[in-house]
SEVEXKE-351012 format. One record per atom (N, C-alpha, C, CB): residue number from 1; x, y, z. Coordinates in pm, 1 decimal, decimal comma. Glycine has a CB too. Layout:
pos|x|y|z
NUM|X|Y|Z
...
//
This chain:
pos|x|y|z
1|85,0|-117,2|0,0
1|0,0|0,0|0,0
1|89,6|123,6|0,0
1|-96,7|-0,2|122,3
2|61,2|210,6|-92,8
2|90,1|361,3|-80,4
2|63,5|460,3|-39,9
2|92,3|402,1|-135,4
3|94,9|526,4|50,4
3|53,2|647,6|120,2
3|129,9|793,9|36,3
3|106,7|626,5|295,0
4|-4,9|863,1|32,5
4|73,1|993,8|-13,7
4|-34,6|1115,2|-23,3
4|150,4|969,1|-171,9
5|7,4|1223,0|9,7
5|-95,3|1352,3|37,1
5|-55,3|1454,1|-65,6
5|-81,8|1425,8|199,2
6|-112,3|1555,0|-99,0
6|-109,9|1665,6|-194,8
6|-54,1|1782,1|-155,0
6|-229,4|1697,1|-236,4
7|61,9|1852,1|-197,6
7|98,2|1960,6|-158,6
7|21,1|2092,3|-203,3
7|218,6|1959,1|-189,0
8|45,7|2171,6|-96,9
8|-89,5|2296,9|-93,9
8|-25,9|2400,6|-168,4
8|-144,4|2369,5|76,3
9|112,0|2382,9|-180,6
9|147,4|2515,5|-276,7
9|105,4|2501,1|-451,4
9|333,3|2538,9|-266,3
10|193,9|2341,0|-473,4
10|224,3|2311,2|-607,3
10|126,4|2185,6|-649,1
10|385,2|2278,5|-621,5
11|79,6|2155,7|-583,9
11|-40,7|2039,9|-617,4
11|-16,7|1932,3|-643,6
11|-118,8|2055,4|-714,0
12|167,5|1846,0|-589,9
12|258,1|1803,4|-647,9
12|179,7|1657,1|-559,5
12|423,4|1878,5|-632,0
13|214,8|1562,6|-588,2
13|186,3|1416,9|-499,6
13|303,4|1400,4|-427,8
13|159,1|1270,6|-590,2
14|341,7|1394,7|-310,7
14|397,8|1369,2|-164,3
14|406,5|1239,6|-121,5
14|320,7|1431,3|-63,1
15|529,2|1092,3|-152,0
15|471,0|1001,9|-97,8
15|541,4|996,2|65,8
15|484,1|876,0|-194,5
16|467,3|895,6|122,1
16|479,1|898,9|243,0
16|515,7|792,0|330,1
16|389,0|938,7|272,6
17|607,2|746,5|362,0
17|679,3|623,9|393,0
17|559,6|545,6|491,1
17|841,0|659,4|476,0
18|498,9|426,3|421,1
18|430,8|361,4|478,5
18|459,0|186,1|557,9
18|348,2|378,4|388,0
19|563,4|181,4|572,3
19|606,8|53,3|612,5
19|514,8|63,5|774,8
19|804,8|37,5|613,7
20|465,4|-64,4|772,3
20|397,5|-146,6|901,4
20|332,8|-16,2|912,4
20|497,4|-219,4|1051,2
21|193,4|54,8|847,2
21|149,7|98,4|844,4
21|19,7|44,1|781,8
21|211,9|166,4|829,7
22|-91,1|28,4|887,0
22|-226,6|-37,4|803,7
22|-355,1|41,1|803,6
22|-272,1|-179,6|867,6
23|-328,7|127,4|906,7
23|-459,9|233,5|938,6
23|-416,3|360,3|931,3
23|-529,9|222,7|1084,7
24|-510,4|467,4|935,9
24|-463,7|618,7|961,0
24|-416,2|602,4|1086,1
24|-575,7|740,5|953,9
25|-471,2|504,1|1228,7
25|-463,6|510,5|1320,4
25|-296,7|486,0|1412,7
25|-566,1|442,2|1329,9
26|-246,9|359,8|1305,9
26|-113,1|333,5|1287,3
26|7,5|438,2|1254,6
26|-118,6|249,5|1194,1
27|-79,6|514,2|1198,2
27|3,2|626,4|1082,0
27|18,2|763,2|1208,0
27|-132,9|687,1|891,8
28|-105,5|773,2|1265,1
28|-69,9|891,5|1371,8
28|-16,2|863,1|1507,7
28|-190,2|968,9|1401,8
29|3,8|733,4|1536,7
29|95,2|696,4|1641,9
29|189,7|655,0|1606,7
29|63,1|621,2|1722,5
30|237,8|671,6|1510,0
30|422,7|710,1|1414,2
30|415,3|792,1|1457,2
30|476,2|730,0|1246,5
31|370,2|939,5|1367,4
31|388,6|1039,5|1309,8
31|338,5|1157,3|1384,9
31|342,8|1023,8|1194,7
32|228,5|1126,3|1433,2
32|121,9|1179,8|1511,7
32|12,6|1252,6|1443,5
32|175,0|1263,2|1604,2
33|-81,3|1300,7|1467,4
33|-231,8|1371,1|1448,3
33|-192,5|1427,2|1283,0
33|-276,8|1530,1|1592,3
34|-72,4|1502,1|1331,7
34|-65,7|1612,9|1229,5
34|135,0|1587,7|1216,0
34|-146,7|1808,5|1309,3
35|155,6|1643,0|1162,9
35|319,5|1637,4|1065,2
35|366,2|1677,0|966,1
35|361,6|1544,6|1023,8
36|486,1|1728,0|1009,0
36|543,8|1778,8|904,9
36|643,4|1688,5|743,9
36|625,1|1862,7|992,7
37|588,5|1785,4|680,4
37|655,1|1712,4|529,4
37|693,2|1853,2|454,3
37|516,5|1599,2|413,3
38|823,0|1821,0|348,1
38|841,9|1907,5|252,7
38|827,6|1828,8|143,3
38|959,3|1979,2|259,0
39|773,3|1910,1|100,2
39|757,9|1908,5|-96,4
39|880,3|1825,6|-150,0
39|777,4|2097,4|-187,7
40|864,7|1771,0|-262,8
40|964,4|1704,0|-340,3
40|985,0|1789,9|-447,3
40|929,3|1566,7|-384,3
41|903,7|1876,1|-523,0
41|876,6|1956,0|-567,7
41|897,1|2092,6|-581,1
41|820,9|1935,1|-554,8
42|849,8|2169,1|-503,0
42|891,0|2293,1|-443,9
42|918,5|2349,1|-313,0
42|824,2|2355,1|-474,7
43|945,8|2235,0|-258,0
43|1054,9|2260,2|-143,6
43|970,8|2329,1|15,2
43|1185,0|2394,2|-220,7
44|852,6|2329,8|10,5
44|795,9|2394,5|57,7
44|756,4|2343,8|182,6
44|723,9|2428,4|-14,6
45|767,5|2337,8|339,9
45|699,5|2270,5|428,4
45|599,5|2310,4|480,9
45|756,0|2241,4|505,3
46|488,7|2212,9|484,9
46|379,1|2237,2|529,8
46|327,0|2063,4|657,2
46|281,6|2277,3|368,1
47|226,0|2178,9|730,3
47|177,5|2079,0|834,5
47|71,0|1984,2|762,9
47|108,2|2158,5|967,6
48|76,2|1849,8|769,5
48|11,0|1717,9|709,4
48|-131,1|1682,0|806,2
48|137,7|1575,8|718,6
49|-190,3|1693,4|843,8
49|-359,6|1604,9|899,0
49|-362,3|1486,3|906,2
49|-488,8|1612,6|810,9
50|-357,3|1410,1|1006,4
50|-321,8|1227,4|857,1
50|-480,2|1204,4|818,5
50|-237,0|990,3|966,6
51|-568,2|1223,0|831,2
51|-704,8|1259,5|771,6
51|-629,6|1282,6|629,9
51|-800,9|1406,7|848,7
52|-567,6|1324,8|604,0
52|-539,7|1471,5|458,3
52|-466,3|1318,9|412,6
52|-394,9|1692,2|487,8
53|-439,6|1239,7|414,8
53|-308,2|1060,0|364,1
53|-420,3|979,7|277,6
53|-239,8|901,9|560,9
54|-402,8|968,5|151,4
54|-483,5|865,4|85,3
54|-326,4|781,6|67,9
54|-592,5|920,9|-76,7
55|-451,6|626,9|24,2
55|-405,3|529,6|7,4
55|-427,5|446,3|-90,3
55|-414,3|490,8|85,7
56|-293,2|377,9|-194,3
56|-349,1|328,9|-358,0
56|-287,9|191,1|-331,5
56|-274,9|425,4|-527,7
57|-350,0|125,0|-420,7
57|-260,0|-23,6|-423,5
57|-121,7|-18,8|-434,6
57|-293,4|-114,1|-541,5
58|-29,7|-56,2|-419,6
58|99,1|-113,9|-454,2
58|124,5|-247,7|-550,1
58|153,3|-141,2|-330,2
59|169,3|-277,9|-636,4
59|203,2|-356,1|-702,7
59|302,9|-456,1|-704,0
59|206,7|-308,2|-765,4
60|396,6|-397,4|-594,1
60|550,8|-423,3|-568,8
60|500,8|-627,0|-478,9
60|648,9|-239,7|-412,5
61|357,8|-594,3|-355,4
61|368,1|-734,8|-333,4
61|289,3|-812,5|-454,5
61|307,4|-769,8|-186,4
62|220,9|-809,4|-511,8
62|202,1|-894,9|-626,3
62|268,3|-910,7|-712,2
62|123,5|-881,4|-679,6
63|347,3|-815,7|-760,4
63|521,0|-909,8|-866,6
63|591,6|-978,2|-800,1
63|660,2|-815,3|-932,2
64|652,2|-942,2|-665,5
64|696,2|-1068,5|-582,0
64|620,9|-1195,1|-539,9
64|731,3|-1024,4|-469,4
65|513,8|-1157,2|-531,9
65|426,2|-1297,9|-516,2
65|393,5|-1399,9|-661,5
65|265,6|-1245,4|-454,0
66|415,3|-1311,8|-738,6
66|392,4|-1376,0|-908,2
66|477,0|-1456,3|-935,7
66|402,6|-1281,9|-1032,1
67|630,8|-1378,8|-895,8
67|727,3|-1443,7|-959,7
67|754,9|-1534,0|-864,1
67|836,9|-1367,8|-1007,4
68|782,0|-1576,4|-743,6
68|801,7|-1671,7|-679,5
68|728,5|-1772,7|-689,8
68|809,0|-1645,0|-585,3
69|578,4|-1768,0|-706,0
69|499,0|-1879,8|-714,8
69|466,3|-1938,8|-849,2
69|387,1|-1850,8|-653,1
70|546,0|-1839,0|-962,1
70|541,7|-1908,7|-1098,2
70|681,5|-1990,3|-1095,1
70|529,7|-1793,4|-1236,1
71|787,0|-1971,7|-1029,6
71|948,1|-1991,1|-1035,4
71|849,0|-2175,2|-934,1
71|1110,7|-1810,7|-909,4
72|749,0|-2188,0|-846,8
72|781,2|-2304,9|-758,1
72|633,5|-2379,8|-843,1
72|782,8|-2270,3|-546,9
73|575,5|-2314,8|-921,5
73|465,8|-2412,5|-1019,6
73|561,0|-2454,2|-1142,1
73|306,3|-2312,7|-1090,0
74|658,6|-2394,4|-1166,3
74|713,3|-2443,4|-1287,0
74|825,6|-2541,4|-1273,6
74|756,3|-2334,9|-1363,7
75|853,5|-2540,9|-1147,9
75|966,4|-2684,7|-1073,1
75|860,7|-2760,9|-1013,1
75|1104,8|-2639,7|-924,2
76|724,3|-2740,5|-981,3
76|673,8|-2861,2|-962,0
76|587,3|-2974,0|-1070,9
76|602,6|-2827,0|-864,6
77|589,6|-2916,3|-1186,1
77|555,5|-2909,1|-1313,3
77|664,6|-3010,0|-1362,4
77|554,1|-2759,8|-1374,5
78|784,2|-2941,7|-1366,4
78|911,4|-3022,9|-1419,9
78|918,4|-3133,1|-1303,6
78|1069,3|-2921,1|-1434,8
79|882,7|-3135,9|-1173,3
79|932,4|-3242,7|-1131,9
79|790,3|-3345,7|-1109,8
79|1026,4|-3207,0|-1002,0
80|678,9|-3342,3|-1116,9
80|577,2|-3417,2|-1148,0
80|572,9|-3435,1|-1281,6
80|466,8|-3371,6|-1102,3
81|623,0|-3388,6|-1372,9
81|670,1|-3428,8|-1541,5
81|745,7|-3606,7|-1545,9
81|829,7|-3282,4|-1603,8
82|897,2|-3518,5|-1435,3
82|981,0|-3698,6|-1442,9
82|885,4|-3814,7|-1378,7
82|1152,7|-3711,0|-1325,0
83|740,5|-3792,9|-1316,9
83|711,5|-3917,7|-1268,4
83|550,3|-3961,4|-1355,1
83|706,7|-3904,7|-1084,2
84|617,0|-3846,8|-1504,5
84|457,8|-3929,3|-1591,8
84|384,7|-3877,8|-1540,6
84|405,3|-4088,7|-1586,2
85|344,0|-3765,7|-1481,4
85|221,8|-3711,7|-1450,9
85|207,5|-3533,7|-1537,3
85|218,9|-3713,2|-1264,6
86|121,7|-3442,3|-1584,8
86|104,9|-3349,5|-1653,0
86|41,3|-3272,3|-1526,8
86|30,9|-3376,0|-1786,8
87|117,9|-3177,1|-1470,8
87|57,2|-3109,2|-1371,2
87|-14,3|-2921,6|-1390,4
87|177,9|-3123,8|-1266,1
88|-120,6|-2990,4|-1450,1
88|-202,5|-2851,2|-1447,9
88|-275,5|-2763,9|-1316,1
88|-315,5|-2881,3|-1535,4
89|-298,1|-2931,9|-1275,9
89|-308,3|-2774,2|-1076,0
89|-186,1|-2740,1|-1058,5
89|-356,6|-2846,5|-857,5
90|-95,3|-2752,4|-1065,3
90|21,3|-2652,9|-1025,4
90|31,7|-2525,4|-1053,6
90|127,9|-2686,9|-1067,9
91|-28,6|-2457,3|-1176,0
91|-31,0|-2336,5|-1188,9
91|-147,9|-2300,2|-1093,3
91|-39,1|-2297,6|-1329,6
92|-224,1|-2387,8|-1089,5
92|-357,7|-2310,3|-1031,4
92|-320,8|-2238,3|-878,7
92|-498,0|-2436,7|-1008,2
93|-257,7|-2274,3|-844,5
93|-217,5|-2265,6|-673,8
93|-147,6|-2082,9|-701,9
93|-49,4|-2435,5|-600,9
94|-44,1|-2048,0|-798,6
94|8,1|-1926,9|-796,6
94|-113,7|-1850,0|-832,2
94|129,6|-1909,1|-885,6
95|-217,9|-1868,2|-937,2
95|-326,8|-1806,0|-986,5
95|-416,3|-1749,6|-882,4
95|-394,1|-1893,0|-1067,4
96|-446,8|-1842,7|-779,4
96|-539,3|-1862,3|-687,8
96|-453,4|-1743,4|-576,6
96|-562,0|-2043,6|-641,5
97|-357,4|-1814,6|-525,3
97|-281,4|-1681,0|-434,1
97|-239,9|-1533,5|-454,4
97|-166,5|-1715,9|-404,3
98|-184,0|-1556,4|-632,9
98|-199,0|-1378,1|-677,5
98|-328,7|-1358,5|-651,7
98|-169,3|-1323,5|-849,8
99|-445,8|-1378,3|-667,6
99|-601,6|-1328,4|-700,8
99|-606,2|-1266,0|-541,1
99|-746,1|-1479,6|-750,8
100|-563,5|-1363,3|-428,3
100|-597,4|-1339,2|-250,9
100|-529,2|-1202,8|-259,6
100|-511,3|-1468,0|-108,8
101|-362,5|-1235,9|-300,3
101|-260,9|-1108,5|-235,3
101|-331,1|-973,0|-317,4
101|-53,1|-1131,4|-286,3
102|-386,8|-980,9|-471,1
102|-466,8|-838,5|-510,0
102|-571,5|-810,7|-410,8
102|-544,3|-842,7|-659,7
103|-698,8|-923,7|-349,2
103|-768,2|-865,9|-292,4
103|-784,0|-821,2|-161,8
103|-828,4|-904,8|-317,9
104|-649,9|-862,7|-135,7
104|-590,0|-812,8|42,9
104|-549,6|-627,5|15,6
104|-377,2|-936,0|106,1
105|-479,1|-637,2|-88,2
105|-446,7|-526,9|-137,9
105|-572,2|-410,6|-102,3
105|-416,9|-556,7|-287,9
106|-627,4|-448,8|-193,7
106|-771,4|-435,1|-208,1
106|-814,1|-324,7|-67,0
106|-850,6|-609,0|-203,5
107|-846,4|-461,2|22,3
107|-928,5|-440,1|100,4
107|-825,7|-367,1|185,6
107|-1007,9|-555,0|146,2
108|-713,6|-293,2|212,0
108|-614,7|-209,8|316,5
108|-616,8|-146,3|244,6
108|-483,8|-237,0|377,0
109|-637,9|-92,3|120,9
109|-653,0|56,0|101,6
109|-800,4|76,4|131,0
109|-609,7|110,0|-50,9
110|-924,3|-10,2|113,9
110|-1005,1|49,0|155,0
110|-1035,0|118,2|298,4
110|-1067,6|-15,3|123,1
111|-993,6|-13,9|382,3
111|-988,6|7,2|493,3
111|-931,0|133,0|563,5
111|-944,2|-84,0|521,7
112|-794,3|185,6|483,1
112|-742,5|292,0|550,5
112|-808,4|437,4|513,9
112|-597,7|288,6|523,8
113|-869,9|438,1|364,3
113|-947,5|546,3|296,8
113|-1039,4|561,9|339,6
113|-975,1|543,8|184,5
114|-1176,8|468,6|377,1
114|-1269,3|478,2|455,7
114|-1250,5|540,7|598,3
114|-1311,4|364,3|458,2
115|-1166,4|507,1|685,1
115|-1216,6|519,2|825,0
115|-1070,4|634,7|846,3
115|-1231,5|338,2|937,0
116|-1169,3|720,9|914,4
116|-1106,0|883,9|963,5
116|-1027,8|852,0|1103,0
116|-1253,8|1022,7|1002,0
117|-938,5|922,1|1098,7
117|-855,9|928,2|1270,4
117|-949,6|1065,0|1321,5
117|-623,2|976,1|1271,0
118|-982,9|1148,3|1297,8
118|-1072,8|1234,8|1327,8
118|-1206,6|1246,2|1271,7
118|-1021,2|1330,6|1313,6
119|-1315,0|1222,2|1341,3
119|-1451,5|1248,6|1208,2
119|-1509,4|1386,2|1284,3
119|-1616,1|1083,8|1191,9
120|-1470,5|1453,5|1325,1
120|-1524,5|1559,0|1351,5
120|-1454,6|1719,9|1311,1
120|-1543,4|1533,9|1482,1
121|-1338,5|1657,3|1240,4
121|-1258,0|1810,9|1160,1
121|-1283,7|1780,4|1031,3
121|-1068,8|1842,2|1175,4
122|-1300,2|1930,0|1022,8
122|-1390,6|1959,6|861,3
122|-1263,3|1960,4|777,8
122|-1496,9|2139,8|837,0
123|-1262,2|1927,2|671,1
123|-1219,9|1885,0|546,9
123|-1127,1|2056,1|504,2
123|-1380,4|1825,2|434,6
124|-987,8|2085,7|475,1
124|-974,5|2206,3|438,5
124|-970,5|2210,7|287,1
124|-863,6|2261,5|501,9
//
């Protein structure tokens, strides 16, 4: 998952180091309520809301999950091959687990976009 907020000068996208980060709630007991960031852009620092933090899929765990589980269907393939057998569930197993790791994806950006660390400050 990607975290990243909008800068107020230049309108630039800001990303925002999200490791072991799953909620806004996670994110402001790092960082706290509110925080500072500068621009990548125009250099500019401004105070962050974590309300103000959207969140997009990442792609980075589903190519690692692709390629590892195509690298261990295609050696179990070759090695149920030497014993006369044609192993077509073997792909199915990487198919089936990329499909989970997209919709985990999925569901932690919703989770973090939906639900406010504050629901009672108005939107600037």
């Amino acid at each position: 998952m990607k975290l990243y907020t909008h800068c107020t000068r230049c309108n630039a996208q800001i990303a925002i180091k999200s490791t072991f980060v799953e909620t806004r709630l996670d994110l402001a007991k790092r960082d706290g309520a509110q925080f500072e960031l500068r621009c990548t852009a125009c250099g500019e620092r401004m105070n962050i809301h974590v309300d103000d933090v959207v969140a997009t899929q990442s792609k980075r765990p589903i190519i690692i999950t692709s390629f590892i589980l195509i690298l261990f269907a295609a050696s179990l393939t070759i090695w149920l091959w030497e014993y006369g057998l044609f192993a077509f569930a073997s792909f199915g197993i990487p198919i089936i687990t990329i499909a989970k790791t997209r919709k985990m994806q999925q569901y932690k950006e919703r989770a973090f976009n939906e639900l406010y660390y504050d629901s009672n400050r108005t939107k600037a």
